[in-house]
N, C-alpha and C positions, 0 to 999 in steps of 0.2 A: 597070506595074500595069494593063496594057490588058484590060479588060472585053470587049472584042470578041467577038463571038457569045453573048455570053450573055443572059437575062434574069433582069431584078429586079423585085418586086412590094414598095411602097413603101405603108404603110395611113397613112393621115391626108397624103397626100401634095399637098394640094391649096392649103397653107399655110404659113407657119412653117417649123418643123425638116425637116417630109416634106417642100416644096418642095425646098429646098437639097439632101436629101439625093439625090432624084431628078435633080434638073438635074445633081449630081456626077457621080452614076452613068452619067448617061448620056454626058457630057463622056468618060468615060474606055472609051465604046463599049457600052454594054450599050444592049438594048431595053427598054425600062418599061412597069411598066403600077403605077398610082397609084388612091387609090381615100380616097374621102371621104364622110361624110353629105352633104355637098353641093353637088349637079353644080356650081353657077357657080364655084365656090371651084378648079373640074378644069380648066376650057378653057383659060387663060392659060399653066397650067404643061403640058398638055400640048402645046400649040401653039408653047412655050419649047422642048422637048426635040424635037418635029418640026422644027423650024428645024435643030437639031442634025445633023438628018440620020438618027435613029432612031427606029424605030416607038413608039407610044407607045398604049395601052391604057386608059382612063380611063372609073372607071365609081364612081357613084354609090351606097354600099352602108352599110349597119350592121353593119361590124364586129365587134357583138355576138349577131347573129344568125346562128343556125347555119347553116341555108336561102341564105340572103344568100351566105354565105361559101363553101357546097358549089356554089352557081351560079357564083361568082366562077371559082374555082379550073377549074372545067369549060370554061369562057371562055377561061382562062388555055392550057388544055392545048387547045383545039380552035383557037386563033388561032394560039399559038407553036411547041405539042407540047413545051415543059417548062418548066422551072423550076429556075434557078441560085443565086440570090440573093431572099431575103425580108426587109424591114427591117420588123421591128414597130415602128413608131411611134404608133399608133393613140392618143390619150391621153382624158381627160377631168380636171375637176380642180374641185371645190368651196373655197370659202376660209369657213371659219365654226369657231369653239371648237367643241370634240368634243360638250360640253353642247348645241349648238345645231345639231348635226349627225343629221340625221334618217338610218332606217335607209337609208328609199328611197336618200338622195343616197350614202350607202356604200356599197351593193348598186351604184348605178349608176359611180362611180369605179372600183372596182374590175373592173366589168364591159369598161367602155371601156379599162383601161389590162392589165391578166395577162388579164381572158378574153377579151378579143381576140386577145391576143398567143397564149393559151392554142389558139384555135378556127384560127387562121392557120397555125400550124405544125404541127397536125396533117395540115393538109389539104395544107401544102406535103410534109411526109417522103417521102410516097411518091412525089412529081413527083421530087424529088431521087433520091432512091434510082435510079429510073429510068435516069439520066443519068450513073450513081459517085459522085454526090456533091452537094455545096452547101454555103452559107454562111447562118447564121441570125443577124440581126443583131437582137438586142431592146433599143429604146430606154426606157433607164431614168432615172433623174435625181441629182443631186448633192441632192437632199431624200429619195430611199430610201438613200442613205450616211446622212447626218447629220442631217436634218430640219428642217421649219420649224414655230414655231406655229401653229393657223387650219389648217393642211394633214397633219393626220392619215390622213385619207382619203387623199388623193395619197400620201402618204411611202409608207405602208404598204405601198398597190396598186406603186409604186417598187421597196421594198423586194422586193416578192413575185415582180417580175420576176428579181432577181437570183438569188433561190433556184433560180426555174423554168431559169432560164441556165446553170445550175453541174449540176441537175440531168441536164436535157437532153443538156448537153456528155458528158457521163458516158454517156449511154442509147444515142447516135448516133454516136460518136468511132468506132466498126468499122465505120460504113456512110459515113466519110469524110465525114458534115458538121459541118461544125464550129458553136458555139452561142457566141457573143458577147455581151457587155452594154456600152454605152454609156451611159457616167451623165455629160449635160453640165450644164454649171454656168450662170450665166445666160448666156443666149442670147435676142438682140432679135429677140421674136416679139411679136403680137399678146397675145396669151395672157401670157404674161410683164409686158409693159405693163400688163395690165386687173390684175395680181396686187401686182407694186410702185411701180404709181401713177407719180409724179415722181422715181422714184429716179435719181441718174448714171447715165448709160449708158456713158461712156467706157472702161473697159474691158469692155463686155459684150462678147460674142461675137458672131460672125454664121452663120445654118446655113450657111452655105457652108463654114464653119471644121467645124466636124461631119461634113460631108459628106465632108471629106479623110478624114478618120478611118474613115467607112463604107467610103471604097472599098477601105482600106488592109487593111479586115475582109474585104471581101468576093473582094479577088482572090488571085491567088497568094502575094506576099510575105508572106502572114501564114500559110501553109500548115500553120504550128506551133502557131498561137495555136489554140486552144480551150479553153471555157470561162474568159474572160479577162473581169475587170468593168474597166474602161478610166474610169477617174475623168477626165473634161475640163474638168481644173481648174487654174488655177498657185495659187490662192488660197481656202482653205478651214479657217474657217468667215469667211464673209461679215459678218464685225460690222459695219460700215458698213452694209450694205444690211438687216443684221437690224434695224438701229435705225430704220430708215426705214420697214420694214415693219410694226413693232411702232408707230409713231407714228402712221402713214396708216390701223391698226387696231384 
């Protein structure tokens, strides 16, 4: 599954799920480049993946801004000259009943998580195209399958990845890139913690365990799979952790 000569652009990469899946990718030879609202949240993991021995790209952006995203990608193309692998990760996430769910905070969930992903892969097609080809890998979650209470907003924006996935997979399958969805299930991140409080964590996940998965999308051995929603789950619906969630809320 050697990534070697290629590059991957990894959005919310600077944390959580985007670290793991970065440091994979790049373990299996690819160059990165990683991108977050917030530089300090970038130096640690890019400086993980320069250890590596692979160039590494790290730049501070809003993912929901279009401006932001057309400078990004121009960076991309005048540092590297292309683009092989895109993992939308980029997320946002509110926890409040839909009754107490303001538009703003639904306009901006959804922005952070499909129109990022939305604004990223336009701008990646034609780097791809360029080169025969690519892998588009968009990170979704085991709450756009099945859903949580408090997380309407998240599910939805979730959910609306998978649509955009299956879509996509359909639109670009003749220009040989393929469009993937990764829906992981709990996974110990920051973010996860701030959402289920004191829950077990004993069999959560670790993005390094996600990150198998990415690279397995992103290189050849999967040269079949597109449009594929990739459930990372052995156990679902989480009652144990629903009750916990439902109790801490």
């Amino acid at each position: 599954m050697s990534l070697e000569g290629k590059v991957a652009l990894v959005t919310g990469g600077g944390r959580g799920i985007g670290r793991g899946l970065a440091i994979e990718l790049a373990r299996e030879g690819s160059d990165i480049v990683i991108t977050s609202r917030t530089a300090s949240e970038l130096h640690e993991t890019a400086e993980t993946i320069r250890s590596l021995g692979h160039r590494c790209l790290d730049r501070a952006i809003d993912a929901t801004d279009e401006n932001q995203v057309s400078e990004l990608f121009d960076t991309v193309d005048a540092e590297f000259g292309r683009l092989d692998i895109l993992v939308n990760n980029a997320g946002g996430i509110v926890v409040a009943p839909l009754t107490e769910t303001t538009m703003e905070q639904w306009n901006q969930v959804h922005a952070a998580n499909i129109g990022a992903a939305f604004l990223c892969s336009r701008a990646a097609i034609p780097m791809m195209r360029s080169v025969g080809g690519g892998s588009i890998i968009n990170i979704s979650s085991m709450g756009g399958v099945a859903g949580f209470p408090m997380l309407a907003a998240y599910c939805s924006a979730k959910a609306a990845i998978i649509g955009f996935t299956r879509a996509l997979a359909a639109e670009l399958a003749a220009d040989a890139i393929r469009v993937n969805a990764l829906c992981p299930d709990i996974v110990a991140t920051p973010t996860t913690l701030s959402v289920f409080g004191e829950a077990d964590q004993s069999d959560w996940a670790d993005p390094e365990d996600m990150g198998s998965i990415v690279v397995f999308l992103a290189g050849r051995g999967s040269k079949f799979v597109n449009g594929a929603v990739i459930e990372a789950t052995g156990r679902w619906p989480h009652d144990p952790l629903q009750r916990q969630y439902l109790a801490a809320h």
